[in-house]
Biopython code that builds the backbone (N, CA, C, O; Angstrom):
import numpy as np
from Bio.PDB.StructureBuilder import StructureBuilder

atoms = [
    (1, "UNK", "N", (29.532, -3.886, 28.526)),
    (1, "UNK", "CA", (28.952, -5.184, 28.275)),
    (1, "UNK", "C", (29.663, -5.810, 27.086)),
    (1, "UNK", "O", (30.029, -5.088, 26.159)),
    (2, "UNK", "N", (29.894, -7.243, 27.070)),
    (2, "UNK", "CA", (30.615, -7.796, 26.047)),
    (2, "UNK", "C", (29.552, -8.291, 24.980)),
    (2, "UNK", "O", (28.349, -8.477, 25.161)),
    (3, "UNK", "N", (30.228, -8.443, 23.927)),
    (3, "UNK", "CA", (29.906, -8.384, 22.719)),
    (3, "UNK", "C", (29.181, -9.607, 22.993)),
    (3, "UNK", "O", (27.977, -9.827, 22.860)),
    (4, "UNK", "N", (29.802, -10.117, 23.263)),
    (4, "UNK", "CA", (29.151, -12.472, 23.206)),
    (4, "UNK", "C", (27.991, -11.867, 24.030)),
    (4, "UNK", "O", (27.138, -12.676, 23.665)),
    (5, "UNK", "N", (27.263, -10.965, 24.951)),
    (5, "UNK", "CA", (26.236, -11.120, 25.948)),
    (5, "UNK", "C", (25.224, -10.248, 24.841)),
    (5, "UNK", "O", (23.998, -10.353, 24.860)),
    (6, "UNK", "N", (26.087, -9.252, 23.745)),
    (6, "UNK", "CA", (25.362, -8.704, 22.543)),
    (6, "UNK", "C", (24.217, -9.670, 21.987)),
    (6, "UNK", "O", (23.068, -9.412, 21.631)),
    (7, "UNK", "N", (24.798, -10.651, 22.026)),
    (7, "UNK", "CA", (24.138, -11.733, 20.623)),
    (7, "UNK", "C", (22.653, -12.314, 21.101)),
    (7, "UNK", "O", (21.696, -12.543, 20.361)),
    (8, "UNK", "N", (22.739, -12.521, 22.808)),
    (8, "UNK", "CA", (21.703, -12.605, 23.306)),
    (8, "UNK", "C", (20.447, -12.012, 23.362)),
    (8, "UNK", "O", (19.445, -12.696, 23.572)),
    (9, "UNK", "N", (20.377, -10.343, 23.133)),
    (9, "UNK", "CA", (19.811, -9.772, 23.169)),
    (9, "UNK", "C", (18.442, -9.713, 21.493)),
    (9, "UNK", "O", (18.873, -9.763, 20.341)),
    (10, "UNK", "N", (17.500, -9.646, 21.691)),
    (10, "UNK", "CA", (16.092, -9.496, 20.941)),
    (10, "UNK", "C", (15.733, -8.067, 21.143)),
    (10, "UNK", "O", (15.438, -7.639, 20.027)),
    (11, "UNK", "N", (15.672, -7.576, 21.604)),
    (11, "UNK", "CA", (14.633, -6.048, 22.213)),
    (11, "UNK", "C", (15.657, -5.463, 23.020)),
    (11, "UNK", "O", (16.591, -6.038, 23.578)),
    (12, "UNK", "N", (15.278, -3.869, 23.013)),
    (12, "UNK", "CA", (15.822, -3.070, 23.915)),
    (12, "UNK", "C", (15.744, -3.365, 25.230)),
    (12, "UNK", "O", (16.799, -3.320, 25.864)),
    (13, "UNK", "N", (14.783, -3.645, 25.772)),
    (13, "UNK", "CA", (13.923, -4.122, 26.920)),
    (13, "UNK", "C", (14.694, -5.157, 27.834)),
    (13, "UNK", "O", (15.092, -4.980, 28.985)),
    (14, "UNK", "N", (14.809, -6.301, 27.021)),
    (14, "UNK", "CA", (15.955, -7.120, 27.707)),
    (14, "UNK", "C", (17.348, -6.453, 27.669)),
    (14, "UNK", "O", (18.182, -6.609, 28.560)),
    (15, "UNK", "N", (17.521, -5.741, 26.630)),
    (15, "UNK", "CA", (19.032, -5.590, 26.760)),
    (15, "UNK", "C", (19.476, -4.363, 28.057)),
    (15, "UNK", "O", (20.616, -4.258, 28.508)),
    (16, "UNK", "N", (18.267, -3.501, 28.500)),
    (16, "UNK", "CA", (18.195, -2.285, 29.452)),
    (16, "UNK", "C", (18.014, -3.138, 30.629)),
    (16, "UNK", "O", (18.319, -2.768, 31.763)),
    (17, "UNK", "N", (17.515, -4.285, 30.350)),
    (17, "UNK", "CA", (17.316, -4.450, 32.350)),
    (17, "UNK", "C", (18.421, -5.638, 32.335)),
    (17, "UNK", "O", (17.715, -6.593, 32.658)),
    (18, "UNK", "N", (19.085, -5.899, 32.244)),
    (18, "UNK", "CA", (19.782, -6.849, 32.152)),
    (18, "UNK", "C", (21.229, -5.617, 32.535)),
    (18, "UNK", "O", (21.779, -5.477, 33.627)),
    (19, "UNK", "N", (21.463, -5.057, 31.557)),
    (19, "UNK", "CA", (22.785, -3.741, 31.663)),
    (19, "UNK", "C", (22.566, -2.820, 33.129)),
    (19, "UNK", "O", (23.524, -2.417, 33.789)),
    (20, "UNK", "N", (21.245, -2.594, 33.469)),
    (20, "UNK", "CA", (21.176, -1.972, 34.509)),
    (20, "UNK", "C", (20.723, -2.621, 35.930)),
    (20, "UNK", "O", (20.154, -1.960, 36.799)),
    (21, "UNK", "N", (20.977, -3.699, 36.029)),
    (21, "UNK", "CA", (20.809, -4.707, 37.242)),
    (21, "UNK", "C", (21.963, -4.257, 38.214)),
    (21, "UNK", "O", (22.966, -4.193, 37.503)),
    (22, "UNK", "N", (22.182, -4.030, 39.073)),
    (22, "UNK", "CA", (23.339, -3.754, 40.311)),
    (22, "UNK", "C", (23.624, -5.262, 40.856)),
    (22, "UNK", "O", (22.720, -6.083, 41.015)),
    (23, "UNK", "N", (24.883, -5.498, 41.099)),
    (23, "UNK", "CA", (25.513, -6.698, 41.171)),
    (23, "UNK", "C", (25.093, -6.999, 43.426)),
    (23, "UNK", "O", (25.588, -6.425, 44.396)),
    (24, "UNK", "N", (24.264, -7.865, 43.361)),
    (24, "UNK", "CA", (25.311, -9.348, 42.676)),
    (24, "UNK", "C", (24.466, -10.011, 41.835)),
    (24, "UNK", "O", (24.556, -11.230, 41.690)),
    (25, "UNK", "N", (23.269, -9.033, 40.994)),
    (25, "UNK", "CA", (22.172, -9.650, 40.557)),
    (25, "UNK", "C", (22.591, -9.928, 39.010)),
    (25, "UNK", "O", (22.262, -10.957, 38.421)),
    (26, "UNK", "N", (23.564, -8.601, 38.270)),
    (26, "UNK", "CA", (24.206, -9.182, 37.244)),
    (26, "UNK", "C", (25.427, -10.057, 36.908)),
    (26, "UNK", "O", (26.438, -10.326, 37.556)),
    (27, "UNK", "N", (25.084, -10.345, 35.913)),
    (27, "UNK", "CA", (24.016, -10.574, 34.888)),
    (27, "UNK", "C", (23.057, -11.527, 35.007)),
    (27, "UNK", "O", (23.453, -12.690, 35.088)),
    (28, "UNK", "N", (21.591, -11.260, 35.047)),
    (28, "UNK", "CA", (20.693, -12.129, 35.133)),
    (28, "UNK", "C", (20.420, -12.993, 34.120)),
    (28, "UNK", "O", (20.042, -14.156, 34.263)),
    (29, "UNK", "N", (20.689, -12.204, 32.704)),
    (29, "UNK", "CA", (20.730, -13.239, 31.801)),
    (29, "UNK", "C", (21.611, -13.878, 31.106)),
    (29, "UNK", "O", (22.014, -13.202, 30.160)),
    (30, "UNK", "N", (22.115, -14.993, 31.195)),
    (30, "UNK", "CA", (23.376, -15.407, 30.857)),
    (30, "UNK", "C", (23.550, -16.159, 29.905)),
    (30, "UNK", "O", (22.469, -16.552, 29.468)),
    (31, "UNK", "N", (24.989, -16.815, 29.008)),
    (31, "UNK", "CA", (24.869, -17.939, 28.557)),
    (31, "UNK", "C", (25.845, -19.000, 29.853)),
    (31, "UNK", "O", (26.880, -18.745, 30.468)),
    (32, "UNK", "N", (25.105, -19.993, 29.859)),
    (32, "UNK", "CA", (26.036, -20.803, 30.480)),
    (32, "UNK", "C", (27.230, -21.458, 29.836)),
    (32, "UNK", "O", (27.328, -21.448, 28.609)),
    (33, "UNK", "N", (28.153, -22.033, 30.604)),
    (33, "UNK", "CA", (29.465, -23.051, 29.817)),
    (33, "UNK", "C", (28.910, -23.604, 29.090)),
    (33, "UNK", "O", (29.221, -23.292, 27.940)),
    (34, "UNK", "N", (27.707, -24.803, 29.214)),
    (34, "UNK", "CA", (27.395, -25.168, 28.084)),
    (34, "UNK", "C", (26.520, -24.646, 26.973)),
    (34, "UNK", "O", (25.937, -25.379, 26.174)),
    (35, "UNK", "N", (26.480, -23.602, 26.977)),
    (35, "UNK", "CA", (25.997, -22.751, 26.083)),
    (35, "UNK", "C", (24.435, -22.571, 26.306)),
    (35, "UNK", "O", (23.942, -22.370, 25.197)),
    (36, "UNK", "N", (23.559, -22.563, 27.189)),
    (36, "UNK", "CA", (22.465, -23.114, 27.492)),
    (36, "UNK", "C", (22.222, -21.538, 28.140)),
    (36, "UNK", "O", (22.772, -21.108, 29.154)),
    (37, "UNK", "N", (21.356, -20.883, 27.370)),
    (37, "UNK", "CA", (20.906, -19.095, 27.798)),
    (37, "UNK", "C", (19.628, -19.746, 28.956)),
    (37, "UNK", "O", (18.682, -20.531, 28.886)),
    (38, "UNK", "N", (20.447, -18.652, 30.272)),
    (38, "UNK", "CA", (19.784, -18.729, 31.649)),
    (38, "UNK", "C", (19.351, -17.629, 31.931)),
    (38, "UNK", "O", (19.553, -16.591, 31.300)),
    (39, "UNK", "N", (18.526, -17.805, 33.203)),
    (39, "UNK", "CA", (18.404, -16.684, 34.042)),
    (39, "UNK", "C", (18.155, -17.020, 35.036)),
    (39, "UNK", "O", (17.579, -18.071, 35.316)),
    (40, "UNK", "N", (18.738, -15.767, 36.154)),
    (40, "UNK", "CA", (18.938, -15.711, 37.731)),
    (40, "UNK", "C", (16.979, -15.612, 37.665)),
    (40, "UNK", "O", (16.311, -15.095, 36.770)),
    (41, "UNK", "N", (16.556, -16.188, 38.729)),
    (41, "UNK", "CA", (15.073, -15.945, 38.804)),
    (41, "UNK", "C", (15.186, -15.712, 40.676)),
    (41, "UNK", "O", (14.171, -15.164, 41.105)),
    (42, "UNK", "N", (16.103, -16.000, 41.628)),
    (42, "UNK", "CA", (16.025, -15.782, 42.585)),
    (42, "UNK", "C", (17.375, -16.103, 43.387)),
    (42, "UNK", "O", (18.103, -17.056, 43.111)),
    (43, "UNK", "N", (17.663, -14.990, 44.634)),
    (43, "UNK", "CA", (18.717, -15.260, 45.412)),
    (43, "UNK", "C", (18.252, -15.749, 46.375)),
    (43, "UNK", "O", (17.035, -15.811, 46.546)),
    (44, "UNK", "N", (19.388, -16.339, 47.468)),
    (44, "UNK", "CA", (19.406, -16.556, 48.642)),
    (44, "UNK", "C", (20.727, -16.727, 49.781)),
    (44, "UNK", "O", (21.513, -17.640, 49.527)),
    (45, "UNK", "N", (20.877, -16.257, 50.471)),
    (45, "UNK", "CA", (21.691, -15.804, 51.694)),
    (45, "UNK", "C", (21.806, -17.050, 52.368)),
    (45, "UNK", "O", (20.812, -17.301, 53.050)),
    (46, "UNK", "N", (22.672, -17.881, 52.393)),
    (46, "UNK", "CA", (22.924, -18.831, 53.418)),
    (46, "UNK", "C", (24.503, -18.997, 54.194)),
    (46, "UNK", "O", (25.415, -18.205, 53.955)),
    (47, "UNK", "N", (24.619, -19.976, 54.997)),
    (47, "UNK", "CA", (25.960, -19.560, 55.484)),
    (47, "UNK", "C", (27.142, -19.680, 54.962)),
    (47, "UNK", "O", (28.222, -19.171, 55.263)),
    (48, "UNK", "N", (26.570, -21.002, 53.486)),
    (48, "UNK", "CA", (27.872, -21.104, 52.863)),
    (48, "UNK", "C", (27.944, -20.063, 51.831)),
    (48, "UNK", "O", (28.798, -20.177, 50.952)),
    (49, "UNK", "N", (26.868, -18.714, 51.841)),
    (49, "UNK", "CA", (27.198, -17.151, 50.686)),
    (49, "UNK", "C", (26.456, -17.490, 49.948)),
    (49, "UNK", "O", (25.983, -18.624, 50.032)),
    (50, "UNK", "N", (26.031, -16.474, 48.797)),
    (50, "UNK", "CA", (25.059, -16.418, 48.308)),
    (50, "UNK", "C", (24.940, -17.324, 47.499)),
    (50, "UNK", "O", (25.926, -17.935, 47.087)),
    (51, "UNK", "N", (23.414, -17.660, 47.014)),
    (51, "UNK", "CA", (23.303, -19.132, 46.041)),
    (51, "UNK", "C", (22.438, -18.625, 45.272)),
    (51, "UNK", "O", (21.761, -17.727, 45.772)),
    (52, "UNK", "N", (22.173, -18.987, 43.894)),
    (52, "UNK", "CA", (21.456, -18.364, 42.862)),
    (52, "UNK", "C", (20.305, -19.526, 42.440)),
    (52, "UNK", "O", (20.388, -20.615, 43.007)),
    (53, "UNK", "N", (19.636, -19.389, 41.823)),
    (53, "UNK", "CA", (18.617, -20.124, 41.237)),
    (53, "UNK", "C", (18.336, -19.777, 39.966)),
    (53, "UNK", "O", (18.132, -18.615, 39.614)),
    (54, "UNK", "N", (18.318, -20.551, 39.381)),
    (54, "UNK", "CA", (18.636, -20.560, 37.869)),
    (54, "UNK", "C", (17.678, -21.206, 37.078)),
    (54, "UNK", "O", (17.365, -22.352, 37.402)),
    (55, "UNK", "N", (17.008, -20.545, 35.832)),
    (55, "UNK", "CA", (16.355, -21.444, 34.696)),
    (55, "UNK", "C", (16.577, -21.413, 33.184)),
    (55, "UNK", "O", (16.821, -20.351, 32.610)),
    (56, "UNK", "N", (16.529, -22.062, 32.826)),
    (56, "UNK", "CA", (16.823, -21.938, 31.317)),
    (56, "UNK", "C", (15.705, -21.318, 30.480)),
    (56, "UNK", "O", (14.597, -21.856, 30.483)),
    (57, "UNK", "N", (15.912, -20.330, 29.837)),
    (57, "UNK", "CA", (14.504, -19.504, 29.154)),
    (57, "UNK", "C", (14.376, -20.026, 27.587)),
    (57, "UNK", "O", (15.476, -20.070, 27.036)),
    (58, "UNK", "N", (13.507, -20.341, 26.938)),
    (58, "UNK", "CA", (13.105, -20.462, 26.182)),
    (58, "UNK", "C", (12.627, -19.175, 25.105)),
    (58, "UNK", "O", (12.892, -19.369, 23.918)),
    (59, "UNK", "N", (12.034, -18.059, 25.417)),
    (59, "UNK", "CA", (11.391, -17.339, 25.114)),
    (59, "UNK", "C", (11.663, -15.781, 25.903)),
    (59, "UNK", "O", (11.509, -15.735, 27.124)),
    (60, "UNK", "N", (12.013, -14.700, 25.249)),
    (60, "UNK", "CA", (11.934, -13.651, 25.544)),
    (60, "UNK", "C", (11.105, -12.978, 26.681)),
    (60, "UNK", "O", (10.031, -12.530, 26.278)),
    (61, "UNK", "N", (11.383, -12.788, 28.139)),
    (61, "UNK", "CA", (10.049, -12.749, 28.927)),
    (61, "UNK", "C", (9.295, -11.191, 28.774)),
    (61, "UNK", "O", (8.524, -10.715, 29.608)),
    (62, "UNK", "N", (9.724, -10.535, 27.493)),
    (62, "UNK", "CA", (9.284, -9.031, 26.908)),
    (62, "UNK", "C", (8.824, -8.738, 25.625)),
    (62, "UNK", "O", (7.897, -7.959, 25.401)),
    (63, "UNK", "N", (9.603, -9.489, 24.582)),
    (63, "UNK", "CA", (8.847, -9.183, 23.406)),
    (63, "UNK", "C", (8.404, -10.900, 22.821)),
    (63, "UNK", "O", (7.843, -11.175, 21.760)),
    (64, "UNK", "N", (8.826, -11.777, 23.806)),
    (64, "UNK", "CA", (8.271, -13.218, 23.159)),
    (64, "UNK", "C", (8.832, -13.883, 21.941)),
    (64, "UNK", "O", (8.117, -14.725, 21.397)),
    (65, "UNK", "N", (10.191, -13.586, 21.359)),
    (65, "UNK", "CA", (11.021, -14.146, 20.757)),
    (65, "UNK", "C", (11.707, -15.288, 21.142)),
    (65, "UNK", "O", (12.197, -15.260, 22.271)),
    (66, "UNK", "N", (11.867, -16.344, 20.431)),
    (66, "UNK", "CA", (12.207, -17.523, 20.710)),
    (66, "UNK", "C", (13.712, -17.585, 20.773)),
    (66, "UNK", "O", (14.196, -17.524, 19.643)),
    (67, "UNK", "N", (14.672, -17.695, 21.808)),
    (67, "UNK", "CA", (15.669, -17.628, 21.768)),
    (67, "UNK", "C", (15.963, -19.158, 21.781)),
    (67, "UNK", "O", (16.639, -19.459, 20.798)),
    (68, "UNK", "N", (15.724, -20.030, 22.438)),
    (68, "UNK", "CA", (15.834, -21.251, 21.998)),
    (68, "UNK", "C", (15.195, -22.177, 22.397)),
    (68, "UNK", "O", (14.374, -21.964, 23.289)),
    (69, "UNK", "N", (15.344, -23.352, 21.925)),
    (69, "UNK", "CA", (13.927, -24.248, 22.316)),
    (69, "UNK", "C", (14.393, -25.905, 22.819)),
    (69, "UNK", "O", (15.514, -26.373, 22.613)),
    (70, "UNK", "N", (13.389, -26.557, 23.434)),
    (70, "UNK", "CA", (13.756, -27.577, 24.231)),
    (70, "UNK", "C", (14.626, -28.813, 23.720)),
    (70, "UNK", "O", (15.309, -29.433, 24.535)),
    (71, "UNK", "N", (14.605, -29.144, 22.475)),
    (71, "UNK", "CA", (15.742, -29.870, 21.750)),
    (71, "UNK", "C", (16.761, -29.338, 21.737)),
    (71, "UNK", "O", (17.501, -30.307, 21.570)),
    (72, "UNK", "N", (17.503, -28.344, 21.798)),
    (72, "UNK", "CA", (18.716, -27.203, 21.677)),
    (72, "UNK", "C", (18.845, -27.295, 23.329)),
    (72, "UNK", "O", (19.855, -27.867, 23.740)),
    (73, "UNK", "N", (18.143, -26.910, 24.066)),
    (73, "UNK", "CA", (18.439, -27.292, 25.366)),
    (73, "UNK", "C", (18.877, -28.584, 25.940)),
    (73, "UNK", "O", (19.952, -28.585, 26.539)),
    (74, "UNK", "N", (18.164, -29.745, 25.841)),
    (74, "UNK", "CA", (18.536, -30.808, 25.801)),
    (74, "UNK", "C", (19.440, -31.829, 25.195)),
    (74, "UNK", "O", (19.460, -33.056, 25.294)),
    (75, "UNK", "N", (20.434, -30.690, 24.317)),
    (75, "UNK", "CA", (21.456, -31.304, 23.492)),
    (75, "UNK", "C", (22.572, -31.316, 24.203)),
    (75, "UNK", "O", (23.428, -32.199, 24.160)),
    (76, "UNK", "N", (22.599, -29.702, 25.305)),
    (76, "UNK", "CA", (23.608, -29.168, 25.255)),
    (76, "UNK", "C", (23.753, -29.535, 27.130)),
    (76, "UNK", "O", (24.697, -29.397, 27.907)),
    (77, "UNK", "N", (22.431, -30.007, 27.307)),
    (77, "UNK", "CA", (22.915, -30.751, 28.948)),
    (77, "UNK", "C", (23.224, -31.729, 28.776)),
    (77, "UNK", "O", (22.908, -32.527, 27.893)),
    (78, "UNK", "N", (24.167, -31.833, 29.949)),
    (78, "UNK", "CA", (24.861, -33.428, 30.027)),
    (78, "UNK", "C", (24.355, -33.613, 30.969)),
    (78, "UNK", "O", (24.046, -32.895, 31.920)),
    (79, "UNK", "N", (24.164, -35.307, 30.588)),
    (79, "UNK", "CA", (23.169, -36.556, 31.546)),
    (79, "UNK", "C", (24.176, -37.529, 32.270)),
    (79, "UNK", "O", (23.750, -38.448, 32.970)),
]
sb = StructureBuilder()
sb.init_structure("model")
sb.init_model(0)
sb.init_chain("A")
sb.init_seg("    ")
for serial, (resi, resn, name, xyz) in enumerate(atoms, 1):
    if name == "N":
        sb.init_residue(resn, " ", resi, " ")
    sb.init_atom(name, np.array(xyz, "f"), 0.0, 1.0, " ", f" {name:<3s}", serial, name[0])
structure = sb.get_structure()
C-alpha cells in the first residue's frame, strides 16, 4: 500500500479493511484527482464492464473521525 493512501487512514479498522478488500473492490477508499476522499459503496455488471458508485465520506464509518467536511468538499468540485 502506498504511502499517499497512508495519510488517509484514522484507525486500524479502516486501514485493515480497506488493505484486505480483493480486487476489483480495491481500493474502496480513495482519494480522488481532485483530491476529494471517496468510497466505492456499490458495484455493478453491465455490458459496457463494471461501473462503480461512489460517495464522498465525510466521517470515518468506524471510529467517527472527521476526515473532511462539506466546505473542503465543495472547494475541490468543479461546477
Amino acid at each position: 500500500m502506498s504511502d499517499a493512501l497512508d495519510e488517509i487512514f484514522c484507525c486500524d479498522s479502516l486501514k485493515g479493511v480497506v488493505a484486505d478488500l480483493p480486487e476489483p473492490a480495491a481500493p474502496t477508499i480513495y482519494r480522488a484527482d481532485n483530491g476529494v476522499l471517496m468510497m466505492v459503496v456499490g458495484l455493478v455488471q453491465s455490458e459496457e464492464g463494471l461501473g462503480y458508485l461512489d460517495q464522498a465520506i465525510m466521517h470515518c464509518p468506524f471510529c467517527g473521525t472527521l476526515l473532511q467536511d462539506a466546505k473542503a468538499i465543495a472547494e475541490k468540485v468543479s461546477h
